[in-house]
C-alpha angles and dihedrals in degrees: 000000000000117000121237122257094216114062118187105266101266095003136105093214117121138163140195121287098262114228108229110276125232107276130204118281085254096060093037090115081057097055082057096060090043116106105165146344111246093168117026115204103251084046082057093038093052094044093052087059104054094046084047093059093039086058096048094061099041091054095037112149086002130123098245124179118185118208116193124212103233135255103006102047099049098097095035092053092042089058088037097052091051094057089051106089095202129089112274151204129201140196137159140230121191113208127186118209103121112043110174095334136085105239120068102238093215093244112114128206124181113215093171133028128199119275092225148034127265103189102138103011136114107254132189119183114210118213126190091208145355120211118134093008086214095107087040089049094046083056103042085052091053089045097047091057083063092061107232117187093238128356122201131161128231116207134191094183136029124181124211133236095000093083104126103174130040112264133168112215107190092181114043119159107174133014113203132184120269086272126127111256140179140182132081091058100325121119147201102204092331109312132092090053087113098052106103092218138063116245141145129243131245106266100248090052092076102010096113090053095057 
């Protein structure tokens, strides 16, 4: 049995690589692009659980806003927010490093800024994923001038020994290999948000975009 290239982040656990499913006739142009599961659904779903009750204890009795990343993060912090069992807040930045391509290019754009302040609150900024850091530092360092009480990242995906700049994650639920990856709200220009795995596509599908 293979074992899988995504382990759950500080475990040992690990399961076998997943072979596409069979999608709907209306994603079938999707299944084509497909090449593996990293993540399957019920992995994501587990995982998001047991962050959700982490945090819940670590903010108990405490003031906590979440701001979500768009466009990535947005399914995985709907799910998230769900599995927290304290009263929340949420806002949203946009942020622009990728484009079309698959590799972020370092240089940061925000297309949209948060609606309220967030001086003296608990904030906890949700990622979808961390590869380079450049794009999540650009955006602590932002925060920070704000002055949040505290300031903490939540992270789906990790990827690991591409990391170019320190950061500290306190929330990681998965690591993966340096490989390029959609679903669950990640995208390749545009498409795969909707799939509610993580997988990777078949080479030539993005090659002219590396």
């Amino acid at each position: 049995m293979e074992t899988s290239l995504a382990t759950h982040a500080g475990g040992p656990g690990s399961s076998s690589e997943v072979i596409v499913p069979r999608l709907g006739r209306r994603m079938q142009t999707l299944e084509d692009d497909l090449e593996q599961i990293l993540l399957t659904e019920e992995e994501i779903q587990r995982r998001i659980a047991e962050t959700g009750e982490q945090i819940a204890r670590d903010y108990a009795g405490r003031d906590l806003i979440l701001i979500g990343v768009l466009k990535g993060a947005s399914v995985f912090m709907a799910d998230l927010a769900r599995a927290i069992d304290l009263p929340l807040e949420f806002d949203f930045m946009a942020v622009s490093s990728y484009g079309a391509a698959t590799q972020t290019s370092g240089v940061v754009r925000i297309l949209k800024d948060l609606d309220h302040e967030i001086a003296g609150r608990n904030v906890l900024l949700v990622e979808d994923i961390v590869d380079s850091g450049l794009t999540l530092s650009y955006l602590l360092k932002n925060l920070r001038t704000r002055k949040p009480a505290t300031l903490e990242v939540c992270a789906l995906l990790q990827k690991t020994g591409v990391q170019q700049v320190p950061l500290d994650v306190k929330y990681r639920l998965f690591e993966i290999p340096p490989v390029f990856v959609v679903g669950y709200g990640l995208d390749f220009a545009e498409r795969f948000r909707n799939l509610p795995f993580v997988g990777t596509l078949r080479p030539e599908v993005y090659r002219d975009a590396i």
